[in-house]
C-alpha positions in Angstrom: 44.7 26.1 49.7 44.6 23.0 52.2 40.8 23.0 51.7 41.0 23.6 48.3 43.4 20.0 47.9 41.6 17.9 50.3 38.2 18.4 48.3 39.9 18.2 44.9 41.3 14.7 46.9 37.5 13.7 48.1 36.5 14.6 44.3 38.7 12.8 42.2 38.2 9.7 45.2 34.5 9.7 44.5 34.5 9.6 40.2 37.2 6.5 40.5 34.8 4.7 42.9 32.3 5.2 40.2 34.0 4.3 37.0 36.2 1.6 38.2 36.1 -1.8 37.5 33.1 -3.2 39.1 30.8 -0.7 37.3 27.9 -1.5 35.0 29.5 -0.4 31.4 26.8 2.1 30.3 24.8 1.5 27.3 25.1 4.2 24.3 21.5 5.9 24.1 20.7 9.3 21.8 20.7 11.1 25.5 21.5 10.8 28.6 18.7 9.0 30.5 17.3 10.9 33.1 17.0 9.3 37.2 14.5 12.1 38.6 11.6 11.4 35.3 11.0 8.1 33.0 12.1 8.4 29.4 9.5 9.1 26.7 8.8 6.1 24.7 9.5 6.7 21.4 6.6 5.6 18.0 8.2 2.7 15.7 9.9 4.1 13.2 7.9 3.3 9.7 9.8 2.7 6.3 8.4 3.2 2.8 7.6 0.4 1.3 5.7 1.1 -1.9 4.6 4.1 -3.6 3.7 5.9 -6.9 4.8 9.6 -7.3 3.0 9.9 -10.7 5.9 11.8 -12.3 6.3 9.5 -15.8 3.2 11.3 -18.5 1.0 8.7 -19.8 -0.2 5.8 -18.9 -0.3 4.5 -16.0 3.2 2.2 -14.7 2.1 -1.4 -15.4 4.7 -2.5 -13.1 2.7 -1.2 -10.4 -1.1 -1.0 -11.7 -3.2 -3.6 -13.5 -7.1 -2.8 -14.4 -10.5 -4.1 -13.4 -12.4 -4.1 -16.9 -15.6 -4.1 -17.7 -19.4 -2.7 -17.6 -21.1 -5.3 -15.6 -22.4 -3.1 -13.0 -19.6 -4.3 -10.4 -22.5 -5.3 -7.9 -23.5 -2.0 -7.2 -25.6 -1.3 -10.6 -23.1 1.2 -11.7 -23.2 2.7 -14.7 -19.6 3.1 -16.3 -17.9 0.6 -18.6 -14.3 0.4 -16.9 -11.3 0.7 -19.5 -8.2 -0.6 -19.8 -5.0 1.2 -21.6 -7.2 3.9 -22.3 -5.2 7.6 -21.8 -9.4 9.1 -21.8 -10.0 7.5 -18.9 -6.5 6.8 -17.0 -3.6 8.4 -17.3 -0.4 10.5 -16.3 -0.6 14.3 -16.8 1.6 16.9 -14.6 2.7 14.9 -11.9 -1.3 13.3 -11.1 -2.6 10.1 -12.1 -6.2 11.4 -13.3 -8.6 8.5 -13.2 -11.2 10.1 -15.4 -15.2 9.3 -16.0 -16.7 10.3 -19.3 -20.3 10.3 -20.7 -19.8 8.3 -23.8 -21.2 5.6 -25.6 -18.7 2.8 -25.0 -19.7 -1.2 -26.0 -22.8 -0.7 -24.3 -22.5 1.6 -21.3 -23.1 5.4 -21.9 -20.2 6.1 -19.2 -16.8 5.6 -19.3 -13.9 5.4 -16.0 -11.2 3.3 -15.0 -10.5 1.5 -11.9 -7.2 0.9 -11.3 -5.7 -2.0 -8.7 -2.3 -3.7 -7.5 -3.8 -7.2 -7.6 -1.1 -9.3 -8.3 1.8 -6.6 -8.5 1.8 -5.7 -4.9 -0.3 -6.2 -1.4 0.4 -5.2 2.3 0.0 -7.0 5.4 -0.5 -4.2 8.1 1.1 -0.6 7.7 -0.2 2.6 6.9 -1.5 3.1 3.4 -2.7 7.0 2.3 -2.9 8.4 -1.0 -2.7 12.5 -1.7 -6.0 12.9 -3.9 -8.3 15.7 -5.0 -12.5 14.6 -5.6 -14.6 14.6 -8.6 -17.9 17.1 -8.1 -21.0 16.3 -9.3 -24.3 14.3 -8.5 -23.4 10.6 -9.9 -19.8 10.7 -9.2 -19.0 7.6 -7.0 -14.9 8.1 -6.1 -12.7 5.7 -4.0 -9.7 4.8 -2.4 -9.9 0.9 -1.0 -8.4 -2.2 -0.6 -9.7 -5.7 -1.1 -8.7 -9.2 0.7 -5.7 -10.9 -1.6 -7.9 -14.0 -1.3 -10.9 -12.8 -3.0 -11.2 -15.5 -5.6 -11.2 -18.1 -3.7 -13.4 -16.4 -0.8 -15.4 -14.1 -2.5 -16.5 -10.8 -1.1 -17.5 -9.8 1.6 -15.2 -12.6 3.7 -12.5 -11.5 1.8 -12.4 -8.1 3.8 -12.8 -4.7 2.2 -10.9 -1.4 3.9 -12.8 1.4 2.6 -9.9 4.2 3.0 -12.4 7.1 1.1 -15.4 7.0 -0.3 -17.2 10.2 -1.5 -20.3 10.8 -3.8 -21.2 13.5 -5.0 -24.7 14.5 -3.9 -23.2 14.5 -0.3 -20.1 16.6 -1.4 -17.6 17.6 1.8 -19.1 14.1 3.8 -15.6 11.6 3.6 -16.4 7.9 4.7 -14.1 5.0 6.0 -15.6 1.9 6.5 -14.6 -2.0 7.0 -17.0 -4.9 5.3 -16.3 -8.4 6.1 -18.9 -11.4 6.5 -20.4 -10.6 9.7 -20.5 -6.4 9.4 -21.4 -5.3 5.6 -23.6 -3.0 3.9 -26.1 -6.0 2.6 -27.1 -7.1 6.4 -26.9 -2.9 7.7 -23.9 -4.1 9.6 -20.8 -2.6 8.4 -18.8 -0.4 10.5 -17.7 2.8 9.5 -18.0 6.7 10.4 -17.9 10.3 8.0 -15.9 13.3 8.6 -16.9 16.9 7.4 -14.0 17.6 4.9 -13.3 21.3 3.5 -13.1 21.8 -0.4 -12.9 18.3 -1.5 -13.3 19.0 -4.9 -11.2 21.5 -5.0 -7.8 21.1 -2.8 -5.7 17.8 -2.3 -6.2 15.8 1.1 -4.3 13.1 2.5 -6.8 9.7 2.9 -4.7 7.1 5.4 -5.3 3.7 7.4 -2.6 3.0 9.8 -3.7 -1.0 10.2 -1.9 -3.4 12.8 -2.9 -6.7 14.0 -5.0 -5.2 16.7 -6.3 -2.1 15.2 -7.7 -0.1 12.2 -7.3 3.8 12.3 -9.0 5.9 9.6 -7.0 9.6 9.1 -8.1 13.1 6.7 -5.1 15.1 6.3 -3.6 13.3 9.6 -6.9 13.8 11.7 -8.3 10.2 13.0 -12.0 10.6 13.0 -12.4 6.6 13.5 -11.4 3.2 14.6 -12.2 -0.6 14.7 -10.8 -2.9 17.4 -10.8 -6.3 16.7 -11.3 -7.3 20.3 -14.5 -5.2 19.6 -15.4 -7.1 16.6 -14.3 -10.7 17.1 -11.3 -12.8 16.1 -12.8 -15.1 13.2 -12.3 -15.0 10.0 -16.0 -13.5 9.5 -15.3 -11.0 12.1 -12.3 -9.7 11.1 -10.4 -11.2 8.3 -8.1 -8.3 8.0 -4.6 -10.6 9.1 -4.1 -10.7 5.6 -2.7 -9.0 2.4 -4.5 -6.9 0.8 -4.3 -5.1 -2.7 -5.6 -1.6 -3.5 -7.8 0.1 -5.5 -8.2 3.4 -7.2 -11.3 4.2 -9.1 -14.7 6.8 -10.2 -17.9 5.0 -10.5 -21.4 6.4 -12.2 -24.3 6.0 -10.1 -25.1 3.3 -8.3 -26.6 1.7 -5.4 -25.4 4.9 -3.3 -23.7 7.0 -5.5 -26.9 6.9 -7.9 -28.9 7.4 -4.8 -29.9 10.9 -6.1 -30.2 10.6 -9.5 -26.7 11.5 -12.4 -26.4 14.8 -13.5 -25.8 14.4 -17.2 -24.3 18.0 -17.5 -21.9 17.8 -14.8 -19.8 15.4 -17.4 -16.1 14.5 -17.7 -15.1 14.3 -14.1 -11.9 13.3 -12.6 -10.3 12.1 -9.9 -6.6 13.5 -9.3 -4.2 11.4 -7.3 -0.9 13.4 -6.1 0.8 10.2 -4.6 0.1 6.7 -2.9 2.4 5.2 -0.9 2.6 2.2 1.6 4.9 2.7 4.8 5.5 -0.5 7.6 
């Protein structure tokens, strides 16, 4: 009993020394940090920012979307006349947005798509920007998911900055691409940088296309998977180099042909095709 109330003594002696006065008042943590290993560092938290579920039929929401109109081959001697307004080629329809491209006589052009953009409504300076889509099949088909420089009109293109999130066409079907143009790396001088991954049933089942994008750093993701990345201590600080300190606005569209997506010809029979578009959404 003696020995049992001399170490109960010693005991309580020892937890006042260390909670009296003098301590350090600890700071409130979600555990207990640990003094034999270090304590994990933990991601930044990222917030939604933006996005479009797709769950109002018709049109698409003008609050959120404008269009790119026209059939001037778009620099890349496509063939589609892009609409505007037009539920054919753009619309709502069980939860998708379906960006639709149609063989049809339309004032001038034989093909008919839409492109759809945030120009204007909404652009993002760094975060990570995905959208849940399923492909269009077919050789001609030319679909995208991609972001453009907010400064394009007064730059022009390519030291604006393009962000190539997906591209797919459709003679190379399964082969994803991200790439980054600006004015020293782009596809007129051979130099833009980019890389493909080998994706399963693109035409078929919905993937997940993301950039995560930070001041330093460009990731490119399929269904969470990073198959590439640009530094931009590998590329160089100017503007030319890497004008991507910026906002940007996206876009959503199907071309016809093309420069590459014309590379093997257009399969008239192969006609409507579609891109489906589960969600976008922006996070930072």
């Amino acid at each position: 009993m003696l020995m049992k109330m001399i170490m109960n003594t010693l005991l309580i002696t020892l937890m006042l020394a260390c909670n009296g006065p003098d301590a350090a008042t600890p700071i409130a943590t979600s555990a207990p940090a640990s003094t034999t290993s270090p304590v994990a560092m933990t991601p930044a938290v990222r917030t939604l920012v933006w996005a479009d579920e797709f769950d109002k039929p018709g049109l698409p929401d003008s609050t959120k979307w404008g269009y790119d109109v026209g059939g001037n081959g778009w620099g890349n001697n496509e063939l589609e006349y892009y609409t505007a307004k037009r539920t054919e080629n753009a619309r709502i329809e069980n939860g998708k947005l379906i960006i639709e491209a149609r063989k049809e006589a339309y004032k001038g052009s034989n093909y008919t798509s839409a492109r759809l953009l945030t120009k204007g409504i909404a652009e993002w300076k760094y975060g990570r920007i995905e959208a849940m889509a399923k492909l269009p099949k077919g050789v001609g088909t030319w679909s995208a998911v991609w972001m453009l420089g907010k400064n394009i009109s007064s730059a022009g293109w390519p030291r604006c900055g393009e962000l190539d999130i997906m591209e797919h066409v459709g003679f190379d079907e399964g082969i994803v691409h991200g790439t980054i143009h600006c004015e020293a790396y782009n596809h007129n001088k051979g130099t833009q940088k980019g890389d493909q991954i080998s994706v399963k049933n693109v035409t078929n089942d919905f993937h997940l296309y993301a950039i995560e994008w930070t001041a330093s750093q460009i990731d490119f993701f399929v269904d969470d998977q990073k198959y590439y990345s640009v530094q931009k201590s590998v590329l160089g600080s100017t503007e030319a180099q890497w004008p991507f300190d910026q906002p940007f606005f996206l876009i959503l569209n199907v071309a016809v042909g093309g420069g590459w997506g014309g590379q093997k010809g257009v399969d008239e029979s192969i006609w409507p095709q579609r891109m489906e578009v589960d969600y976008v959404r922006v996070y930072q």
